[in-house]
N, C-alpha and C positions, 0 to 999 in steps of 0.2 A: 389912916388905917395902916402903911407899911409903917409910918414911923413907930406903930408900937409892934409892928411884928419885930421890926429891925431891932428896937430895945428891948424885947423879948430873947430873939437870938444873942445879943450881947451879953444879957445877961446869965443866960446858960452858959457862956465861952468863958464868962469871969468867974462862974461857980464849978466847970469845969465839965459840967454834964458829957459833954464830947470827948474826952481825954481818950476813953478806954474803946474806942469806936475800929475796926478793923483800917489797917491800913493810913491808921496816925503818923503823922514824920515820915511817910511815904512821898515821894512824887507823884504827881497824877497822870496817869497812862493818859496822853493824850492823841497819840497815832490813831491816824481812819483808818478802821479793820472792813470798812466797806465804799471805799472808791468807787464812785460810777453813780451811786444809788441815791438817790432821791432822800430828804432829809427824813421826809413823814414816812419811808421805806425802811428806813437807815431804825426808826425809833419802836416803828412795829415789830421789826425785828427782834434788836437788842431785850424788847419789853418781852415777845416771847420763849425766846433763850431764856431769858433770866427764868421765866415762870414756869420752865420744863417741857414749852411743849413741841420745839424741835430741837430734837438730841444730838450732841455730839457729831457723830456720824454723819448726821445729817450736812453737814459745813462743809458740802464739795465745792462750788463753787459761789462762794457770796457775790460776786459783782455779775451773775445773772439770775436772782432772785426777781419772781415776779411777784404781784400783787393777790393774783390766784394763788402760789403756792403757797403765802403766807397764811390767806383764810385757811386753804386746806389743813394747811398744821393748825391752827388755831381749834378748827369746826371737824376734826376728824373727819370733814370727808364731808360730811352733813350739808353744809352749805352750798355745795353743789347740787345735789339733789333736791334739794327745796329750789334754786334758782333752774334749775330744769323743769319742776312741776310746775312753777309760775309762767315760766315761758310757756307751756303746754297749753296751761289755761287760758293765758291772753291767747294763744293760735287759734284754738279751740272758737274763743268769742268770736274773735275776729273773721273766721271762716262762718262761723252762723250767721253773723249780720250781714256775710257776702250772700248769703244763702238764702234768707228770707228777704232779701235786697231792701233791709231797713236804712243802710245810708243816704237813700233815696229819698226817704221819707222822712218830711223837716219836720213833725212833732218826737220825731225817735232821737233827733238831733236835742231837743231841748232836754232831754231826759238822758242821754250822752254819760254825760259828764257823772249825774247820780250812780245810774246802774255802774259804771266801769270803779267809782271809788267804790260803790256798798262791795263788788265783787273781788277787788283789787289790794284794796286799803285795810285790810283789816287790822 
Protein backbone atom coordinates (compact mmCIF):
# COMPACT_ATOMS: atom_id res chain seq x y z
CA UNK A 1 0.00 0.00 0.00
CA UNK A 2 2.74 2.83 0.69
CA UNK A 3 4.50 1.68 -2.48
CA UNK A 4 1.63 3.03 -4.41
CA UNK A 5 0.97 6.03 -2.34
CA UNK A 6 4.80 6.72 -2.71
CA UNK A 7 4.29 6.32 -6.63
CA UNK A 8 1.39 8.26 -6.40
CA UNK A 9 3.30 11.28 -4.66
CA UNK A 10 6.07 10.83 -7.31
CA UNK A 11 4.14 11.25 -9.83
CA UNK A 12 2.35 14.46 -8.86
CA UNK A 13 6.16 15.88 -8.23
CA UNK A 14 6.89 14.85 -12.06
CA UNK A 15 3.59 16.45 -13.28
CA UNK A 16 4.41 19.26 -11.16
CA UNK A 17 1.19 19.46 -9.02
CA UNK A 18 3.17 20.99 -6.04
CA UNK A 19 5.19 23.73 -7.91
CA UNK A 20 2.81 26.72 -7.03
CA UNK A 21 2.20 25.53 -3.24
CA UNK A 22 3.09 28.51 -0.63
CA UNK A 23 6.51 28.53 0.40
CA UNK A 24 8.33 26.60 -2.56
CA UNK A 25 12.33 26.97 -2.63
CA UNK A 26 11.80 28.20 0.89
CA UNK A 27 13.69 26.51 3.69
CA UNK A 28 11.90 24.77 6.18
CA UNK A 29 11.51 26.63 9.60
CA UNK A 30 12.66 24.10 11.52
CA UNK A 31 13.37 25.94 15.17
CA UNK A 32 11.22 24.69 18.55
CA UNK A 33 8.92 27.71 19.04
CA UNK A 34 7.91 25.41 22.26
CA UNK A 35 10.82 24.04 24.43
CA UNK A 36 9.85 22.35 27.42
CA UNK A 37 6.45 20.85 26.07
CA UNK A 38 5.46 17.58 25.51
CA UNK A 39 5.42 16.36 21.74
CA UNK A 40 1.43 15.50 21.91
CA UNK A 41 1.36 19.29 23.69
CA UNK A 42 3.60 20.73 21.28
CA UNK A 43 0.90 19.19 18.15
CA UNK A 44 -2.37 20.26 19.99
CA UNK A 45 -1.21 23.20 20.07
CA UNK A 46 0.35 24.11 16.68
CA UNK A 47 -3.15 22.11 15.29
CA UNK A 48 -5.06 24.79 17.33
CA UNK A 49 -3.32 27.93 16.37
CA UNK A 50 -3.42 27.10 13.01
CA UNK A 51 -7.44 26.47 13.31
CA UNK A 52 -8.08 29.96 14.96
CA UNK A 53 -8.99 29.09 18.12
CA UNK A 54 -6.13 30.73 20.30
CA UNK A 55 -5.42 34.10 19.12
CA UNK A 56 -2.33 35.84 18.77
CA UNK A 57 -2.46 37.57 21.88
CA UNK A 58 -2.98 34.73 23.38
CA UNK A 59 1.21 33.59 22.98
CA UNK A 60 2.37 34.82 26.47
CA UNK A 61 4.10 32.28 27.51
CA UNK A 62 4.20 28.89 25.57
CA UNK A 63 6.64 26.86 27.67
CA UNK A 64 3.95 26.95 30.54
CA UNK A 65 0.95 25.86 28.51
CA UNK A 66 -1.20 23.21 30.21
CA UNK A 67 -3.34 20.48 28.95
CA UNK A 68 -6.47 22.37 30.62
CA UNK A 69 -5.73 25.45 28.97
CA UNK A 70 -5.63 23.98 25.80
CA UNK A 71 -9.18 22.13 25.93
CA UNK A 72 -10.24 25.43 27.34
CA UNK A 73 -9.30 27.22 23.95
CA UNK A 74 -10.52 24.46 22.19
CA UNK A 75 -14.24 23.80 24.09
CA UNK A 76 -14.80 27.66 24.92
CA UNK A 77 -14.96 27.04 28.26
CA UNK A 78 -17.49 24.08 27.88
CA UNK A 79 -15.60 21.33 28.77
CA UNK A 80 -15.17 22.26 32.08
CA UNK A 81 -18.50 22.43 33.07
CA UNK A 82 -19.55 19.24 31.70
CA UNK A 83 -16.39 17.74 33.65
CA UNK A 84 -17.73 19.43 36.73
CA UNK A 85 -21.23 18.10 36.31
CA UNK A 86 -19.92 14.49 35.92
CA UNK A 87 -17.91 14.79 38.99
CA UNK A 88 -21.09 16.15 40.75
CA UNK A 89 -22.85 13.12 39.57
CA UNK A 90 -20.53 10.41 40.45
CA UNK A 91 -20.34 12.42 44.19
CA UNK A 92 -23.72 12.54 44.20
CA UNK A 93 -23.97 8.36 43.66
CA UNK A 94 -21.37 7.68 45.64
CA UNK A 95 -22.69 9.61 48.71
CA UNK A 96 -26.26 7.56 48.14
CA UNK A 97 -24.78 4.35 48.14
CA UNK A 98 -22.86 5.53 51.58
CA UNK A 99 -26.25 6.51 52.57
CA UNK A 100 -28.55 3.57 51.95
CA UNK A 101 -25.29 1.55 53.00
CA UNK A 102 -25.64 -0.58 49.64
CA UNK A 103 -21.65 -1.34 49.45
CA UNK A 104 -22.59 -3.50 52.14
CA UNK A 105 -24.66 -5.44 50.35
CA UNK A 106 -23.13 -8.17 47.98
CA UNK A 107 -26.11 -8.44 45.45
CA UNK A 108 -25.77 -4.48 45.00
CA UNK A 109 -22.12 -5.41 44.26
CA UNK A 110 -23.05 -7.61 41.25
CA UNK A 111 -25.20 -5.09 39.72
CA UNK A 112 -22.05 -2.44 40.54
CA UNK A 113 -20.75 -2.33 37.65
CA UNK A 114 -24.35 -2.18 35.22
CA UNK A 115 -25.98 0.71 37.07
CA UNK A 116 -22.51 2.98 37.23
CA UNK A 117 -21.91 2.38 33.16
CA UNK A 118 -25.90 2.71 32.31
CA UNK A 119 -25.41 6.21 34.55
CA UNK A 120 -21.86 6.96 33.67
CA UNK A 121 -21.19 5.76 30.03
CA UNK A 122 -23.45 7.42 27.97
Amino acid sequence: MYYFIEEKIKKSIEDGDFDDLPGMGKPLDLKDELPGLSPELKMVYKTLKNAGYIPESDDKDQNSITFQELVHSATDGMYEEMVKGEFQKRLEFGEFIKKKKLHANPKFSTYAKKIFSKLFNK
